[in-house]
Biotite code that builds the C-alpha atoms (Angstrom):
import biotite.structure as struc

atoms = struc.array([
    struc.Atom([84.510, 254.985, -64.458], chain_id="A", res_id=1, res_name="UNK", atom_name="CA", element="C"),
    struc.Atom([88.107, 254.951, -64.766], chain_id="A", res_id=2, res_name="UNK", atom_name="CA", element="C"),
    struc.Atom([90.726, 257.556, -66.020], chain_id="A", res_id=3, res_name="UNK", atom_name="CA", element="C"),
    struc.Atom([93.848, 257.064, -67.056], chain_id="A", res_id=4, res_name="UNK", atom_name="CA", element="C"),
    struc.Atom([96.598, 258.655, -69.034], chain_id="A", res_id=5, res_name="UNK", atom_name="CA", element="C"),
    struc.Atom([97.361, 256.468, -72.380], chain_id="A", res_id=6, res_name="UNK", atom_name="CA", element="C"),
    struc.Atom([100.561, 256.057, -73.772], chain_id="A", res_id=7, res_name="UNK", atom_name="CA", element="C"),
    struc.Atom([101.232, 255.027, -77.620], chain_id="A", res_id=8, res_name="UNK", atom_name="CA", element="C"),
    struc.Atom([103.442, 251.879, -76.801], chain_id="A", res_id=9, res_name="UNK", atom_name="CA", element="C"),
    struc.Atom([100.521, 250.331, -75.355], chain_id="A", res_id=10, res_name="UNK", atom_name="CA", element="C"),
    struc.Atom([97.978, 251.460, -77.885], chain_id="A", res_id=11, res_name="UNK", atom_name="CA", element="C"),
    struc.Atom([100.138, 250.417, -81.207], chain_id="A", res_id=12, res_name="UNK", atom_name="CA", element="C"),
    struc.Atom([99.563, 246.881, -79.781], chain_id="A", res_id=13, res_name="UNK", atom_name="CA", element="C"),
    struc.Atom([96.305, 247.057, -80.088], chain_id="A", res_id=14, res_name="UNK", atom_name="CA", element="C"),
    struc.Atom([96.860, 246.770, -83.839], chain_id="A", res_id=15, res_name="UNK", atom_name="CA", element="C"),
    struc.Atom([99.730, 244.571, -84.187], chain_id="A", res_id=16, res_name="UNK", atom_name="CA", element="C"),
    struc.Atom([99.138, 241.378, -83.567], chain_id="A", res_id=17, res_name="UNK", atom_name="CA", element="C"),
    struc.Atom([102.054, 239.742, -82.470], chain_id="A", res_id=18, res_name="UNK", atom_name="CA", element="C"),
    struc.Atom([102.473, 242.682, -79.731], chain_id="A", res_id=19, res_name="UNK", atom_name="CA", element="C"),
    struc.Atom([99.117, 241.992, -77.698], chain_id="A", res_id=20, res_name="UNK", atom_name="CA", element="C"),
    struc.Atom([99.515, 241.013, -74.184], chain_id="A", res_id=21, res_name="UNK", atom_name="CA", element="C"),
    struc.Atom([97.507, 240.346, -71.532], chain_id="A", res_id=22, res_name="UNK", atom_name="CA", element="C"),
    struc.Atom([97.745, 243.965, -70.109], chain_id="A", res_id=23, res_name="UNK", atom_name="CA", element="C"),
    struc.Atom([97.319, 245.751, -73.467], chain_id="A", res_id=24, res_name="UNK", atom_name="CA", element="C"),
    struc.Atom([94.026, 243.847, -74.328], chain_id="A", res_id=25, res_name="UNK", atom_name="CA", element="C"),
    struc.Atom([92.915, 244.843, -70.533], chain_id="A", res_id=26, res_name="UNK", atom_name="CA", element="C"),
    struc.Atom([93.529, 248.521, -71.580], chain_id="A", res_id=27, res_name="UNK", atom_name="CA", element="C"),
    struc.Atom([91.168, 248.135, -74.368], chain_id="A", res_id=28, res_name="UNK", atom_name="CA", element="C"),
    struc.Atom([89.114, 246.332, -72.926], chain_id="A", res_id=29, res_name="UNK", atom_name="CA", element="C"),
    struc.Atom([88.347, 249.282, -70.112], chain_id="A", res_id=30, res_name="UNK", atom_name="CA", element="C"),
    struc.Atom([88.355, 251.920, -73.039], chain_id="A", res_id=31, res_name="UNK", atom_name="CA", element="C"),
    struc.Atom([85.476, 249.456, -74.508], chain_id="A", res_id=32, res_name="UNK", atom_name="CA", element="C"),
    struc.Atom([83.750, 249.335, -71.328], chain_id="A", res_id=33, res_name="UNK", atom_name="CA", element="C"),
    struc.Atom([83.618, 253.394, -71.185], chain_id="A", res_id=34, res_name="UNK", atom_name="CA", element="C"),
    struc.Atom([86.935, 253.938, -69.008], chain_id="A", res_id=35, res_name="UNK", atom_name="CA", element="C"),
    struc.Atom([88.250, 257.403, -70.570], chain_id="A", res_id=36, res_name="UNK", atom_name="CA", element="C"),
    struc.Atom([92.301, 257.611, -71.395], chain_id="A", res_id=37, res_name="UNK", atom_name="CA", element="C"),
    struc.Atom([93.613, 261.301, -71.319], chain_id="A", res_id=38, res_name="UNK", atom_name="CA", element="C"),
    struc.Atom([96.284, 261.440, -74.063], chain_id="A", res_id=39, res_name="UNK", atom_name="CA", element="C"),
    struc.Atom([99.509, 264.540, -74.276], chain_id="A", res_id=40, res_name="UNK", atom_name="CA", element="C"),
    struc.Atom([98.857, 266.419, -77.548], chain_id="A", res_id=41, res_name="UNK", atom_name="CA", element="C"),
    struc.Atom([101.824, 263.948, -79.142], chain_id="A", res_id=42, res_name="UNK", atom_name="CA", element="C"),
    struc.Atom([100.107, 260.884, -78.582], chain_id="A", res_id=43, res_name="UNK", atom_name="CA", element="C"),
    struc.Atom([98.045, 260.949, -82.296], chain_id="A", res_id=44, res_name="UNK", atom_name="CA", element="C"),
    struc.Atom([101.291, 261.848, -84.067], chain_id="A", res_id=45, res_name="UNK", atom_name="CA", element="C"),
    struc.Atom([103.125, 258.946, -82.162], chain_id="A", res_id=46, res_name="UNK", atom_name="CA", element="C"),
    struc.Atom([100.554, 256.603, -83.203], chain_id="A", res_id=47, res_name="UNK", atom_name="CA", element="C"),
    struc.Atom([99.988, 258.235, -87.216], chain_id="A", res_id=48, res_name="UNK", atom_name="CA", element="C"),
    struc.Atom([103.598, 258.323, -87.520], chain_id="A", res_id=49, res_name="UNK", atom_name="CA", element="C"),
    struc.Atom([104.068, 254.230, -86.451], chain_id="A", res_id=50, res_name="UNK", atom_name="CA", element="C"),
    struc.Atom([101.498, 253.369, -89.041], chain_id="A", res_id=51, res_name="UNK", atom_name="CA", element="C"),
    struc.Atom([102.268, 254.926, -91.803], chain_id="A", res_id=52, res_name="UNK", atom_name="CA", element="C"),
    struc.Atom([105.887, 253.667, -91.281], chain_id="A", res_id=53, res_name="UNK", atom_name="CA", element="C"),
    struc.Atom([104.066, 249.943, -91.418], chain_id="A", res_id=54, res_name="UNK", atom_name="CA", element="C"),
    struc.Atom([102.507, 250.961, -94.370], chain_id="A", res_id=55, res_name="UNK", atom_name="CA", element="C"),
    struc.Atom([105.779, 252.442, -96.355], chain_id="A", res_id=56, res_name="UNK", atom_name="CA", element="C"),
    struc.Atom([107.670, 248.889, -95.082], chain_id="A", res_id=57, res_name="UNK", atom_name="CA", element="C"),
    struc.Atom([104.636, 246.959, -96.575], chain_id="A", res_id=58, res_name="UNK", atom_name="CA", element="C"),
    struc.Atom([104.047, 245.674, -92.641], chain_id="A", res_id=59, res_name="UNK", atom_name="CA", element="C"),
    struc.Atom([100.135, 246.993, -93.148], chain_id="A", res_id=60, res_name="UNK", atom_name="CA", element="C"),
    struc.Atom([98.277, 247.856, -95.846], chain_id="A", res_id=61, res_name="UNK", atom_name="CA", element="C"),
    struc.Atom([96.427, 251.535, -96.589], chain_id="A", res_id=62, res_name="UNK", atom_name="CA", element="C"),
    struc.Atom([93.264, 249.574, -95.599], chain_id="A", res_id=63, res_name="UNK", atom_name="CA", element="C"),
    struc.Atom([94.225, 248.164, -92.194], chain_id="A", res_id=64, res_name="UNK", atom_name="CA", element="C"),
    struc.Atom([96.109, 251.516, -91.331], chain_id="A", res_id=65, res_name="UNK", atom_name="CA", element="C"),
    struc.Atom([92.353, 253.460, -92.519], chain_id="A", res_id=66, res_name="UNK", atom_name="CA", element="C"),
    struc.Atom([90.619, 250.718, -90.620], chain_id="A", res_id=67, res_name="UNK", atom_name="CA", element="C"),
    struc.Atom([92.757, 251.334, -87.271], chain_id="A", res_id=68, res_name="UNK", atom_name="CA", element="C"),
    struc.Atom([92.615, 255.202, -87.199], chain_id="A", res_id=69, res_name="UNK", atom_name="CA", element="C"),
    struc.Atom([88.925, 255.090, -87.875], chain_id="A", res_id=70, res_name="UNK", atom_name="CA", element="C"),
    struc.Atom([88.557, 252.327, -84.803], chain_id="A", res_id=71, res_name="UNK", atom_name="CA", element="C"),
    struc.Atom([90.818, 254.843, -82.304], chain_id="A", res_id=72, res_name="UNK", atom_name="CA", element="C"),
    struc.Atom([88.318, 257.784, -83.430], chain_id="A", res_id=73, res_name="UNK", atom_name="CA", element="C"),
    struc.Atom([85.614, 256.156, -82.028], chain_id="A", res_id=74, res_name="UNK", atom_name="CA", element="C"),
    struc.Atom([87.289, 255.127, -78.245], chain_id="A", res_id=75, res_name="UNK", atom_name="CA", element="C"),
    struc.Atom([87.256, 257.576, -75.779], chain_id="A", res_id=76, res_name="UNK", atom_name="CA", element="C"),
    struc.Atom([90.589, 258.959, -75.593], chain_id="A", res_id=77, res_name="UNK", atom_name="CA", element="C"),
    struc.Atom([90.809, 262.373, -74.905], chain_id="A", res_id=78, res_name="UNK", atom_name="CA", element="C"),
    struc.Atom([93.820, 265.127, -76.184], chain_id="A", res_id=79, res_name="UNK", atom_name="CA", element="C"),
    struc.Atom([95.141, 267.345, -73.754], chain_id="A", res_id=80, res_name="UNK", atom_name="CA", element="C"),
    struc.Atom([95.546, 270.247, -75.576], chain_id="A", res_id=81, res_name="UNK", atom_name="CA", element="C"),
    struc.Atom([96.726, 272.571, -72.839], chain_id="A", res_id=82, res_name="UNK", atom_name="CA", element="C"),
    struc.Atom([99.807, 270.366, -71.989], chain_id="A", res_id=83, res_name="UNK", atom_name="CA", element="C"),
    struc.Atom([101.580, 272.320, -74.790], chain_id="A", res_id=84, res_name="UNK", atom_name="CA", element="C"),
    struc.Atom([102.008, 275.172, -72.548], chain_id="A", res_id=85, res_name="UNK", atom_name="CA", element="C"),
    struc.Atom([103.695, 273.124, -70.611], chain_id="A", res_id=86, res_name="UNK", atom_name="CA", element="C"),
    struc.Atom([106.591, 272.028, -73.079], chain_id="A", res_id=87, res_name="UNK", atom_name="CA", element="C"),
    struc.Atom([109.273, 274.725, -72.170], chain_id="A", res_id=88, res_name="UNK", atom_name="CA", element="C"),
    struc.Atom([108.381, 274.327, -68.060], chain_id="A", res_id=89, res_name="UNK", atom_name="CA", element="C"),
    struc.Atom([107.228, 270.974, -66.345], chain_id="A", res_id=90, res_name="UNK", atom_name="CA", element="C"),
    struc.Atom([107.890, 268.685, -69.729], chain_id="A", res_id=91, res_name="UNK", atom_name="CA", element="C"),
    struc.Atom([111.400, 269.947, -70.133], chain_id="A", res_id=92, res_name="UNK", atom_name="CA", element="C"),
    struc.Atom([111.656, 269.711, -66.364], chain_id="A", res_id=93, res_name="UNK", atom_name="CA", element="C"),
    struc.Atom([110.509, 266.020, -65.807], chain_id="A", res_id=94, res_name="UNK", atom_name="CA", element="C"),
    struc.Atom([112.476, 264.802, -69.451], chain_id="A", res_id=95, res_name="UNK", atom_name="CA", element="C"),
    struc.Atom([116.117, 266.247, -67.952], chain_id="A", res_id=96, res_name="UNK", atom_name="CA", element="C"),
    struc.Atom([115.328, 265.143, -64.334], chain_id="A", res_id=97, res_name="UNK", atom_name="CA", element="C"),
    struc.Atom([114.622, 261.179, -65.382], chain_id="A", res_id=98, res_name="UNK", atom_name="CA", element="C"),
    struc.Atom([116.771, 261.304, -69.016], chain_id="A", res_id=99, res_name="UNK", atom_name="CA", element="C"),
    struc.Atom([112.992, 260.604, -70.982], chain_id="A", res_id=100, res_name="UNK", atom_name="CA", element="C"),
    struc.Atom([112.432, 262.016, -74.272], chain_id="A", res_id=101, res_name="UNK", atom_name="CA", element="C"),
    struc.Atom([110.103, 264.808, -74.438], chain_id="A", res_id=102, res_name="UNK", atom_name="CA", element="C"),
    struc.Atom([107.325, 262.890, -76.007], chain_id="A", res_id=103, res_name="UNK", atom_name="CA", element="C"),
    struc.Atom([107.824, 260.459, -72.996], chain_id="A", res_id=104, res_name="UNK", atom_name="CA", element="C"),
    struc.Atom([107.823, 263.178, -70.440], chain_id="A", res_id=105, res_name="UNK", atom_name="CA", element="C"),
    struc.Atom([104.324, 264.320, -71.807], chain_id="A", res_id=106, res_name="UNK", atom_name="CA", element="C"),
    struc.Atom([102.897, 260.754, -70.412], chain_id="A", res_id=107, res_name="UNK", atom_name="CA", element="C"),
    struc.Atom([104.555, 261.325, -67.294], chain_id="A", res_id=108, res_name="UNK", atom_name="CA", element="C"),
    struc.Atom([103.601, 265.079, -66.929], chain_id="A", res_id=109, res_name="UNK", atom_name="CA", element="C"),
    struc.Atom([100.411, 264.576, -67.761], chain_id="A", res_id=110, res_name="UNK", atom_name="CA", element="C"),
    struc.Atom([99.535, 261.813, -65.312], chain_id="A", res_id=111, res_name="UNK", atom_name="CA", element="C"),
    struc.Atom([101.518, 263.990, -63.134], chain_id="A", res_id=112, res_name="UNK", atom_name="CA", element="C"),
    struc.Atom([99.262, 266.898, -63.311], chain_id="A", res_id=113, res_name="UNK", atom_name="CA", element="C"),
    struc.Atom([96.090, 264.775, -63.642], chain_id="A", res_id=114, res_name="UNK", atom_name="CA", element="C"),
    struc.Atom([97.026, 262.749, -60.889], chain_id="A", res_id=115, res_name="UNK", atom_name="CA", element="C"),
    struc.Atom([95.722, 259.389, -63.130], chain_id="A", res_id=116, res_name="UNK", atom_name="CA", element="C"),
    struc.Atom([97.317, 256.321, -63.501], chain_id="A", res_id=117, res_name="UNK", atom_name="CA", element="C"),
    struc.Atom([99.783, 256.073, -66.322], chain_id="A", res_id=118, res_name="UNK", atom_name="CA", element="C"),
    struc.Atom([99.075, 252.476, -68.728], chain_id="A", res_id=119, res_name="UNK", atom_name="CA", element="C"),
    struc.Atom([102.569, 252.071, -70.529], chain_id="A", res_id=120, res_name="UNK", atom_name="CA", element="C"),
    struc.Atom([104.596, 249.377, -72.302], chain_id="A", res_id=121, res_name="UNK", atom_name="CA", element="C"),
    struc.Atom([107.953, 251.924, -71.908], chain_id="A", res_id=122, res_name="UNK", atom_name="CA", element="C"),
    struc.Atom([110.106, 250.322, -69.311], chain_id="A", res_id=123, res_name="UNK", atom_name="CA", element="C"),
    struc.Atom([112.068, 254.131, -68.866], chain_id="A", res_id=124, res_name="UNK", atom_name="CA", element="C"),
    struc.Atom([108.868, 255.669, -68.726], chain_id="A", res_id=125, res_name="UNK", atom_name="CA", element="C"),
    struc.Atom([107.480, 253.170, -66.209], chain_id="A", res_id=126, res_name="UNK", atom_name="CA", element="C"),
    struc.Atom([110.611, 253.230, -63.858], chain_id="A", res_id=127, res_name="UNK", atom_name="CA", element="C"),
    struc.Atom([110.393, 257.527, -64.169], chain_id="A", res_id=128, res_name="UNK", atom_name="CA", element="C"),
    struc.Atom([106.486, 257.264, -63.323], chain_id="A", res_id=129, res_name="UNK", atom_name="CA", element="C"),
    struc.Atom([107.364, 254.885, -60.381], chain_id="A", res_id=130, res_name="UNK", atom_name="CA", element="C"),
    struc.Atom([109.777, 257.439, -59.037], chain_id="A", res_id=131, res_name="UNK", atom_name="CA", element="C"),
    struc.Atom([107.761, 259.959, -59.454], chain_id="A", res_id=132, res_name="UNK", atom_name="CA", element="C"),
    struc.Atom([105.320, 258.334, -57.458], chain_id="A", res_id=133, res_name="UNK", atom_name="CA", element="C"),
    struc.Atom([102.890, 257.924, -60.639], chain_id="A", res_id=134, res_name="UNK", atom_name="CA", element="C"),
    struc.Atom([100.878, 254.508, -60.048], chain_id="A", res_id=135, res_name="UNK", atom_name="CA", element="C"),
    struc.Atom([100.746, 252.563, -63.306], chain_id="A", res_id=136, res_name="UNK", atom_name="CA", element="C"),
    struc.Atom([97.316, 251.556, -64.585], chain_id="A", res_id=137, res_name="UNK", atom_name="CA", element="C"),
    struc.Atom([96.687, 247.856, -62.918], chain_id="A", res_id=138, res_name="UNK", atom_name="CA", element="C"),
    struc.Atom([94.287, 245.344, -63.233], chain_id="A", res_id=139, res_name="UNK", atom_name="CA", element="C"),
    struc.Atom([92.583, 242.623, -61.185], chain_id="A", res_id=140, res_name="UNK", atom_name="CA", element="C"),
    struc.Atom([92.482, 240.010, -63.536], chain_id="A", res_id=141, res_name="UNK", atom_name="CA", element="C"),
    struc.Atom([94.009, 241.289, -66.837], chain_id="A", res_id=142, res_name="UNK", atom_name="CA", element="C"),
])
């Protein structure tokens, strides 16, 4: 079994359509499978707070947003709760040192401190990871 730390970017595609790829169906498909992603406590917000912006802009209706947060309840992604100690130490740390946002620097802290794999669309967030010596989450055949 697989862990891996799970950011948004990669999970909204999961939903949208026209944002699948390759690498973000291979994501699912190890979540599917009974990989576990760990997730920073802003992760559900992140993703809650994308949909319901669909929904207001008429992208998605109340149904399809009800339909995708029920789905996501029933993976096996994990919140780390304890990362919010963290906020005003490591997170503000790592988000100065490679110019993230704080939710960003959650990810990276996280995989950080978990020592997983970080899956992410965020091309900041991938290049900080990298230079932090975070591997991203890969695939043999994705």
């Amino acid at each position: 079994m697989t862990r891996f730390v799970l950011d948004a970017s990669v999970a909204l595609c999961w939903f949208f359509e026209g944002q699948k790829t390759a690498y973000t169906e291979a994501v699912f498909e190890c979540l599917a499978r009974g990989d576990e992603a760990l997730v920073p406590v802003v992760w559900p917000l992140e993703v809650v707070n994308s949909l319901v912006v669909a929904a207001r802009q008429k992208a998605i209706t109340a149904t399809q947003l009800e339909t995708f947060v029920a789905d996501l309840e029933e993976l096996p992604v994990e919140v780390d709760l304890e990362g919010v100690e963290r906020t005003y130490s490591s997170i503000l740390r790592i988000s100065r040192q490679h110019q993230l946002s704080s939710y960003d620097a959650a990810y990276l802290d996280l995989a950080l401190v978990e020592g997983l794999p970080l899956a992410t669309l965020d091309k900041n967030l991938r290049a900080a990871a990298k230079h932090a010596g975070v591997e991203p989450l890969k695939f043999v055949n994705p």
